[in-house]
C-alpha positions as CSV (number, residue, x, y, z in Angstrom):
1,X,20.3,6.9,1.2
2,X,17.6,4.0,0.0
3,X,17.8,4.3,-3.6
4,X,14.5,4.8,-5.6
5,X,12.6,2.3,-7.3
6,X,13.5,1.4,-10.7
7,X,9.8,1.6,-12.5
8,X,9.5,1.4,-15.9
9,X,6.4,3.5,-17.6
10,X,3.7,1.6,-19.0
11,X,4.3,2.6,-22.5
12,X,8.1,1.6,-22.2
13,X,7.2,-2.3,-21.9
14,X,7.4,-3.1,-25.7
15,X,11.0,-2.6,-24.9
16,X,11.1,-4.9,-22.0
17,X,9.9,-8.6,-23.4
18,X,10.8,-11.2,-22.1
19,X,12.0,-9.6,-19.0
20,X,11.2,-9.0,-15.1
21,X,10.3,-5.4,-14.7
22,X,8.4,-3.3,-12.0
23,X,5.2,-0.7,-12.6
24,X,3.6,1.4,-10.6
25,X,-0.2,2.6,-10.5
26,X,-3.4,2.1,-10.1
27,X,-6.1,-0.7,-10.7
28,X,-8.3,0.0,-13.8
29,X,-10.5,-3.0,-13.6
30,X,-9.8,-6.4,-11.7
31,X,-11.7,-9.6,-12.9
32,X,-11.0,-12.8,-10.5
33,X,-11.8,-15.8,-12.4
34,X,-12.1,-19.5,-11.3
35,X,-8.1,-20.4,-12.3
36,X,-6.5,-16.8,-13.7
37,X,-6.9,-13.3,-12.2
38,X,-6.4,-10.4,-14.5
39,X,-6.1,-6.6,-13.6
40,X,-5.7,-3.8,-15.8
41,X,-3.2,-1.5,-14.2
42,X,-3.1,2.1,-15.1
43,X,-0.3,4.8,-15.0
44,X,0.3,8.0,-16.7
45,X,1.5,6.8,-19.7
46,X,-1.1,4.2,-20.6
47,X,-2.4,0.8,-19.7
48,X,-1.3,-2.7,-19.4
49,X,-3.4,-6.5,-18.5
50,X,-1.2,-8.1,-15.4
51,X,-1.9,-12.1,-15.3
52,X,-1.3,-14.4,-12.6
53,X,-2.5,-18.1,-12.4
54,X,-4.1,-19.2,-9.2
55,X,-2.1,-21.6,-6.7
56,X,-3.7,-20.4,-3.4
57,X,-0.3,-18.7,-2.1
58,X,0.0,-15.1,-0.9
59,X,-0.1,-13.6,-4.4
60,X,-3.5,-14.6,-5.2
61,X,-5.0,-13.7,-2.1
62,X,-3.4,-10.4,-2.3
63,X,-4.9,-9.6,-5.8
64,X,-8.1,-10.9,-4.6
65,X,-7.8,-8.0,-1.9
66,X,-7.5,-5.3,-4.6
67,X,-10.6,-2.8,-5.5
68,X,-10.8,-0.6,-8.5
69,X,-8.6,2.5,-8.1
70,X,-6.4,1.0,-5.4
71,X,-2.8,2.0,-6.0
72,X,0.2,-0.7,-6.1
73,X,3.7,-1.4,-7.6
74,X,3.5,-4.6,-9.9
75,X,5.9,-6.9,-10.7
76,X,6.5,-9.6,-13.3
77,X,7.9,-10.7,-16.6
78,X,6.9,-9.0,-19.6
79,X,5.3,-11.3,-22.5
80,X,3.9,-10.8,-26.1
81,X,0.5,-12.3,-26.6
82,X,-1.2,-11.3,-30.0
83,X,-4.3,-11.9,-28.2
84,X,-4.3,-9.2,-26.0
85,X,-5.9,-5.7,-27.0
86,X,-3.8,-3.6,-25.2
87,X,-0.5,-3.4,-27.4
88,X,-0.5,-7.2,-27.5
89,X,1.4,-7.3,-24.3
90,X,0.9,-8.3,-20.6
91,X,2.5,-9.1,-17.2
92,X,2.8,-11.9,-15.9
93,X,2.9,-11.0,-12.4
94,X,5.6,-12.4,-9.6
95,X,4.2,-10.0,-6.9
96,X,2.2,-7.0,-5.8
97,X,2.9,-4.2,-3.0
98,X,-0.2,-2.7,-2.3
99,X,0.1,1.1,-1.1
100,X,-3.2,2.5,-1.1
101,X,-6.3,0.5,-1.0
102,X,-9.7,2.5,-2.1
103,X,-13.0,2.5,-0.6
104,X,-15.8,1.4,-2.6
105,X,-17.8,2.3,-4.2
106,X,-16.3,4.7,-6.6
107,X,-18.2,8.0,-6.3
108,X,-18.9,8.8,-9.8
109,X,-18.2,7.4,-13.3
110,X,-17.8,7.6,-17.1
111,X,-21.6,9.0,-17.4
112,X,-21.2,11.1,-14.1
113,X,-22.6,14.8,-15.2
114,X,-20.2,17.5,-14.6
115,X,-21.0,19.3,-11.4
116,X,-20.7,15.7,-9.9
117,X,-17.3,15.7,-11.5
118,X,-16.4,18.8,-10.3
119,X,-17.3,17.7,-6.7
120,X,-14.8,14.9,-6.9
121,X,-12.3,16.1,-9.1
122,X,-9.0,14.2,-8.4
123,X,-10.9,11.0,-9.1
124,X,-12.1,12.5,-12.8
125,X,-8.8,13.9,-13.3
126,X,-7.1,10.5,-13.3
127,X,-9.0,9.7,-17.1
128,X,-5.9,9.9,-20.0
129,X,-8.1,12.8,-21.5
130,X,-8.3,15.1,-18.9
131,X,-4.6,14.7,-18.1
132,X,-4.6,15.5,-21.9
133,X,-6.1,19.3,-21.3
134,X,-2.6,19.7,-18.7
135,X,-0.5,18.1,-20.7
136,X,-1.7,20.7,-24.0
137,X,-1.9,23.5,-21.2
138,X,1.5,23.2,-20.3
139,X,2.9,22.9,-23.6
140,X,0.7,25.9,-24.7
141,X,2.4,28.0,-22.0
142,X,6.1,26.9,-22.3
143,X,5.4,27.8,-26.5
144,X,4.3,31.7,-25.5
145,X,7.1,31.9,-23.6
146,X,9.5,30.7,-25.8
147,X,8.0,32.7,-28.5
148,X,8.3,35.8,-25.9
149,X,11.4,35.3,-25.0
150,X,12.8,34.7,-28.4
151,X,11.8,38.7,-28.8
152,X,13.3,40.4,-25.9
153,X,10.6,40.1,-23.3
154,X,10.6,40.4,-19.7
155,X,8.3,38.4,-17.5
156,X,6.7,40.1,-14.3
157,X,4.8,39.4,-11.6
158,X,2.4,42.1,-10.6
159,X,0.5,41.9,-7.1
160,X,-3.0,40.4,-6.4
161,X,-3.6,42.5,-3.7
162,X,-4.1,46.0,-4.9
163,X,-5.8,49.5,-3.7
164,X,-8.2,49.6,-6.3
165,X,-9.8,48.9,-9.2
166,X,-8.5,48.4,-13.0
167,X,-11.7,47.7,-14.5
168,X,-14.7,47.7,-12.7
169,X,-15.3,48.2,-9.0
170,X,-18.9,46.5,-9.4
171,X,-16.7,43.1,-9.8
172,X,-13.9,43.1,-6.9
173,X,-13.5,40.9,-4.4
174,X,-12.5,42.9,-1.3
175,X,-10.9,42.2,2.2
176,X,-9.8,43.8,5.2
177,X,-6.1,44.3,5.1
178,X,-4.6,45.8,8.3
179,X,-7.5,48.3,9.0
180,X,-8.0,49.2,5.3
181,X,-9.7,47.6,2.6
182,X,-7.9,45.8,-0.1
183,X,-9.2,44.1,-3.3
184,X,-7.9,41.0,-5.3
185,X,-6.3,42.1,-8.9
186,X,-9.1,41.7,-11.6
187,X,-6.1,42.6,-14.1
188,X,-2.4,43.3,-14.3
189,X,-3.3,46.7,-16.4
190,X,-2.1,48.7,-14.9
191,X,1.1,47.3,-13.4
192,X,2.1,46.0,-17.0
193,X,1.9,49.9,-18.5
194,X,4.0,51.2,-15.5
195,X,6.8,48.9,-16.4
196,X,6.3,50.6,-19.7
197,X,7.1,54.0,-17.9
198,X,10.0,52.0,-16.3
199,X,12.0,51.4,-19.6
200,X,11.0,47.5,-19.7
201,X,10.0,47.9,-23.1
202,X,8.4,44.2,-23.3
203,X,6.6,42.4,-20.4
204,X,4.6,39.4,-20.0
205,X,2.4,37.6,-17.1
206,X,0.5,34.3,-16.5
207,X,-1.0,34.6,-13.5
208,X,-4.4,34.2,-11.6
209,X,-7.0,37.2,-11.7
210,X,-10.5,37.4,-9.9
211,X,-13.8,38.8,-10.9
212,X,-16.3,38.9,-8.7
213,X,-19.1,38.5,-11.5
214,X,-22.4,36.2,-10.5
215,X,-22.3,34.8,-13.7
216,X,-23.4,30.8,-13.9
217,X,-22.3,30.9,-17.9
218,X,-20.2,28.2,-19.6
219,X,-17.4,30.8,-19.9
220,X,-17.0,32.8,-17.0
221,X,-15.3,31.8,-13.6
222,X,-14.7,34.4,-10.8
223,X,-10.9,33.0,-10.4
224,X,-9.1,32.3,-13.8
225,X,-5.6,32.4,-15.8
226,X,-5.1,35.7,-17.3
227,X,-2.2,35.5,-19.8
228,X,-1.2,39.3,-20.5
229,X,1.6,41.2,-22.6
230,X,2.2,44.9,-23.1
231,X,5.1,46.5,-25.8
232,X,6.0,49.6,-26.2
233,X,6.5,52.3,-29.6
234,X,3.8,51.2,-31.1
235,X,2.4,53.2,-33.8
236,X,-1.3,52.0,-32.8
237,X,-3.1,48.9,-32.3
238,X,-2.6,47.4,-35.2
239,X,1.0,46.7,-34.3
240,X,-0.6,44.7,-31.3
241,X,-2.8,42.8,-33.6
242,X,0.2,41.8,-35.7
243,X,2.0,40.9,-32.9
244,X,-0.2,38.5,-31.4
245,X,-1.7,37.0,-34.6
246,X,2.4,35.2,-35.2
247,X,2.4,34.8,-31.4
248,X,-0.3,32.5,-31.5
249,X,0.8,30.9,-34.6
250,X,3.3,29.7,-33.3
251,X,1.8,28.6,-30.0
252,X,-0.6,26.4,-31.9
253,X,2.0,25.4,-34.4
254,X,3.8,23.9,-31.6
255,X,0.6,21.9,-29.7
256,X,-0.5,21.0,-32.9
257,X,3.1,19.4,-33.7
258,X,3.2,17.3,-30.4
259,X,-0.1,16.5,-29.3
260,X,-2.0,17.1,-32.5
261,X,-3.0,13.2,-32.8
262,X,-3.9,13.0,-29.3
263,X,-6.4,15.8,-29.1
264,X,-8.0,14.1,-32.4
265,X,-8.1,10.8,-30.8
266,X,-9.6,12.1,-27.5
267,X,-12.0,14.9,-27.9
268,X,-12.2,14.7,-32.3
269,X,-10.7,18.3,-32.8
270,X,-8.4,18.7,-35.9
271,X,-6.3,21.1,-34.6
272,X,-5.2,23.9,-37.1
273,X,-2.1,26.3,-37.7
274,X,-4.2,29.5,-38.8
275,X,-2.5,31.5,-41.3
276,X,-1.9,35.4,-41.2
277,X,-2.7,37.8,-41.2
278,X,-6.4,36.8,-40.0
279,X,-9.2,38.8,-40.6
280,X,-10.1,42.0,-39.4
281,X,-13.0,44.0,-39.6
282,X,-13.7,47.3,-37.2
283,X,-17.2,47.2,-35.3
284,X,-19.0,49.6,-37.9
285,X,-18.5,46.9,-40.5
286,X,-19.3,44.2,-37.8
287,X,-22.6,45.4,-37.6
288,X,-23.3,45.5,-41.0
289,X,-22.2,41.8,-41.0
290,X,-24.7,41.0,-38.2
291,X,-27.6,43.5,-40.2
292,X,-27.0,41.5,-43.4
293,X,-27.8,38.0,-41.3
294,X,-30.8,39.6,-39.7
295,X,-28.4,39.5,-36.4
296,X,-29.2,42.9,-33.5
297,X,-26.8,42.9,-31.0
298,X,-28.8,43.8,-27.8
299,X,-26.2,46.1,-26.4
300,X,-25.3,49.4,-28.8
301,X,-21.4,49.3,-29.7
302,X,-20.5,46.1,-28.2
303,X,-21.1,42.2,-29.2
304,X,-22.8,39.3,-27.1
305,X,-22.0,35.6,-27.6
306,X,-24.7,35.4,-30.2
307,X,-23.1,38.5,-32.5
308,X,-20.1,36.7,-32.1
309,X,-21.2,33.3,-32.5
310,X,-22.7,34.8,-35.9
311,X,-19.8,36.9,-37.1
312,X,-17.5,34.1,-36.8
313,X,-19.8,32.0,-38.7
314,X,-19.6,35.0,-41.6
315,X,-15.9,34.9,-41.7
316,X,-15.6,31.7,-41.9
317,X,-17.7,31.2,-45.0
318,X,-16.1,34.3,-47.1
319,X,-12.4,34.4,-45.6
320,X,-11.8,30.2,-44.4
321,X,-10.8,31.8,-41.1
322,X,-11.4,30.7,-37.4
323,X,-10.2,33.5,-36.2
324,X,-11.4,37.7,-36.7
325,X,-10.0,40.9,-34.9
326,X,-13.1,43.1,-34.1
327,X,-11.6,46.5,-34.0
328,X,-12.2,50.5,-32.5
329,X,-14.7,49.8,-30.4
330,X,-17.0,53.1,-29.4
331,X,-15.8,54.7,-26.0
332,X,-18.8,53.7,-24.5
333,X,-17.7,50.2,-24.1
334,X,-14.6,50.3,-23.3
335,X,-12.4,52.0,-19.9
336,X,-10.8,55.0,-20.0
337,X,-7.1,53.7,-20.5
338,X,-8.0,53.0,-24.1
339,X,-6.4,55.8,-26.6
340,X,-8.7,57.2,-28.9
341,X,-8.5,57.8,-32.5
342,X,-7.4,61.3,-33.8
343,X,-10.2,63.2,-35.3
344,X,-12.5,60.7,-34.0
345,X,-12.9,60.7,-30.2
346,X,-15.8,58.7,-30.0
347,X,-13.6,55.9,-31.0
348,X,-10.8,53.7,-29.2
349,X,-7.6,52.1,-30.9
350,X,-8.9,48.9,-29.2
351,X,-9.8,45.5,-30.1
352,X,-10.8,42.2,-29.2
353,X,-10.0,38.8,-30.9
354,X,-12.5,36.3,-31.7
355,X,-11.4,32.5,-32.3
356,X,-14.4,29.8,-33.5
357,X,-17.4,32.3,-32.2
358,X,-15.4,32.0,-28.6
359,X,-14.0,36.3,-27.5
360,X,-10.2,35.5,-25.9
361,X,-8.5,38.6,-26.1
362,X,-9.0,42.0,-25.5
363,X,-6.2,44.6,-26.1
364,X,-5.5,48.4,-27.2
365,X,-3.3,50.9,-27.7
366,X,-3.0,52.5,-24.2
367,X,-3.3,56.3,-23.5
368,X,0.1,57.0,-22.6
369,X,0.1,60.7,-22.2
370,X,-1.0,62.2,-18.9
371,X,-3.8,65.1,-19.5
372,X,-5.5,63.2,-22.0
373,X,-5.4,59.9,-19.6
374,X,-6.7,62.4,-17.1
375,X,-9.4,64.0,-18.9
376,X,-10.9,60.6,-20.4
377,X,-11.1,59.0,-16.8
378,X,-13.2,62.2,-15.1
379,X,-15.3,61.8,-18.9
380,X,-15.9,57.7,-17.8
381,X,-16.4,58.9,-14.2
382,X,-13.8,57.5,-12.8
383,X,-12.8,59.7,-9.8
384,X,-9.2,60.4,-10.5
385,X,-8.1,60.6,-6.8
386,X,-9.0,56.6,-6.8
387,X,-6.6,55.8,-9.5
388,X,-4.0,58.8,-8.1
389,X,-0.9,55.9,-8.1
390,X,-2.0,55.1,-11.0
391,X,-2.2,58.2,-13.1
392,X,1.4,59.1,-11.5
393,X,3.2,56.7,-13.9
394,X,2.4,59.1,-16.3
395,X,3.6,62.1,-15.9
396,X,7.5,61.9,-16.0
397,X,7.5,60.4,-19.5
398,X,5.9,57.3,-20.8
399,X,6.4,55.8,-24.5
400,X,3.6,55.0,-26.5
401,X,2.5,51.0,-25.7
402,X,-0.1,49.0,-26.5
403,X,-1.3,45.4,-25.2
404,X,-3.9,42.7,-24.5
405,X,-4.9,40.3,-22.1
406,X,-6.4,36.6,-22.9
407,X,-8.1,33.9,-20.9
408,X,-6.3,30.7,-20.7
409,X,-9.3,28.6,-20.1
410,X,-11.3,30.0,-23.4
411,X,-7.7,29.4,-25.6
412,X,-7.6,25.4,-23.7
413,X,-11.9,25.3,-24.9
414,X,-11.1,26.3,-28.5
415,X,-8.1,24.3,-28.1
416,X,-9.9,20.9,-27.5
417,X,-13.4,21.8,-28.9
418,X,-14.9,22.0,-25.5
419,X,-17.9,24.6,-24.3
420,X,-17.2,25.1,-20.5
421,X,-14.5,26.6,-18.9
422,X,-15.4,23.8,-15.9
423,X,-13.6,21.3,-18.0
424,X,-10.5,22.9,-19.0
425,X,-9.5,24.3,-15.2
426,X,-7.9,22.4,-13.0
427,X,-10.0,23.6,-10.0
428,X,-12.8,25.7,-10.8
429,X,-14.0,28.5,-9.3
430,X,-17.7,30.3,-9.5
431,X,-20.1,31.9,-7.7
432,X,-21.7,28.4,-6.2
433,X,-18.5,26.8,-6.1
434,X,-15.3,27.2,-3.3
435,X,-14.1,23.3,-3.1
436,X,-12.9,21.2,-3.4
């Protein structure tokens, strides 16, 4: 078996002066002078200048072959040079393999606008701060797991093609499927509270959903991340509030610990630990909020980005908070699965988290009993026969459970301070957009 090349990373070469080492990557920039050629190779670690001094031997010829982007292995000796911006080190280079030569021109640049970008994506994914947003998004994942974990819960993966509908059949994708008519999962809901019939207790999923929702906003995508968890014997929502709110302190605690600098350095964002409990206010007092700023929602019982572009704003001044829970939403405005508060049925144990202005999480305390469950989804006319698998979890004992789900791509824009989902997904997908 050929044994693999020894390469040394590009941020490794401090430890490596004076000595003949090997990198691999791509050309950055290449400038050919009349007696020295210098390139700027780039890997995924960082940047270094290679040198070589002109003799007319195969070296030379073979840099002066390179274009921008082309991918080689370098080799040479390592050197300190104070004069040298990038760590005050360079390569003096002994030879080049080139393994990929590109075309050019380059198809878009630094000051390419973001459909362009999105249109040649591997290409603007190669810039150190866009690997950033994968780098944080892994790190962000592998910290919620960990956290979950560390509390005795069980990871599932529920099925994307499904019967019906667990929100709303206005936004399924659908597909033949053997001479019937599937759709693609706009939620796990309902297959996270019948492992709660099944004794699991705790269950979370990452894993993609679809909404089939002609929306050309900076925040929705019709394929996205979904990042989900349900618990059972809860006493009510709140218990779901408090559970989340130390979740995601310690999510962020962790980002912030190893990439904190980074994200500063590449996109300006000071990335905070919030503190809990954070903020919560119930939507009747949301409302007055909103009245007292001269703020009217234009939809009765629910907020749009402007009420919660405004509320945010509010908290922030009184409570030093970049994060609110908006709680017991109105039945109206939200599904049928939501419990309802005792002696108040116009009102769900249901809430929705809102971090910098930016809504990421919507959760509840689930009906878990099976008349009530029934009666609520013939009241939100939901014909019950369409949701019959569904409804049977519920009728041979179910404990009382609670959950939320959250969009990775709006935690990734709060995150990093960006304003489009586009940015922070690896491949997006809208209703204009199906490639790359």
């Amino acid at each position: 078996m050929v044994p693999m090349r020894s390469i040394v990373p590009i941020s490794e070469l401090k430890h490596y002066v004076d000595q003949e080492i090997e990198v691999a990557g791509w050309v950055d920039t290449l400038r050919d002078q009349k007696r020295m050629q210098f390139l700027i190779a780039r890997d995924h670690t960082g940047r270094v200048q290679a040198i070589n001094e002109k003799r007319g031997d195969e070296l030379e010829r073979t840099i002066s072959a390179l274009t921008p982007e082309s991918v080689l292995y370098a080799t040479g000796r390592v050197v300190s040079n104070q004069k040298v911006k990038l760590n005050q080190l360079e390569i003096v280079l002994s030879g080049i393999d080139i393994l990929s030569i590109a075309q050019t021109p380059i198809p878009i640049n630094e000051t390419a606008a973001l459909e362009a970008r999105l249109d040649w994506r591997y290409i603007d994914l190669r810039k150190p701060s866009n690997r950033l947003i994968f780098l944080v998004q892994t790190e962000i994942e592998a910290a919620m797991r960990a956290y979950w974990l560390e509390h005795g819960f069980i990871e599932i993966h529920s099925p994307k093609l499904v019967e019906g509908a667990t929100e709303s059949g206005a936004e399924l994708f659908q597909l033949e499927y053997f001479g019937k008519t599937a759709s693609l999962a706009q939620s796990p809901q309902f297959y996270k509270q019948m492992a709660m019939a099944a004794g699991f207790n705790r269950v979370f999923e990452i894993g993609p959903v679809f909404r089939a929702n002609p929306s050309f906003t900076s925040r929705h995508d019709t394929e996205f991340t979904s990042i989900d968890m349900e618990i059972s014997w809860i006493e009510s929502h709140e218990d779901v509030m408090a559970f989340e709110e130390r979740w995601l302190q310690y999510a962020l605690g962790i980002v912030a610990a190893k990439y904190g600098k980074e994200i500063k350095e590449h996109f300006g964002v000071e990335l905070g630990v919030p503190s809990v409990p954070f903020p919560r206010v119930s939507m009747k007092e949301a409302y007055d909020i909103l009245q007292s700023k001269g703020y009217e929602p234009p939809e009765k019982g629910d907020l749009d980005p402007g009420g919660e572009r405004t509320l945010a704003q509010h908290i922030k001044e009184k409570h030093g908070h970049e994060f609110v829970f908006v709680k017991d939403y109105p039945i109206s405005v939200r599904p049928f699965y939501h419990m309802r508060h005792a002696g108040r049925p116009d009102t769900t144990r249901s809430f929705d988290l809102i971090w910098n202005g930016l809504e990421i999480t919507t959760g509840a305390q689930r009906e878990h009993r099976y008349e009530p469950l029934y009666q609520q989804a013939i009241e939100k006319g939901v014909n019950p026969d369409s949701i019959k698998h569904y409804l049977e979890f519920f009728k041979h004992g179910c404990p009382p459970h609670g959950g939320f789900g959250m969009g990775l791509t709006r935690i990734l824009m709060n995150v990093l301070g960006l304003r489009n989902v586009r940015e922070v997904t690896f491949l997006y997908r809208g209703p204009n957009r199906l490639v790359p």
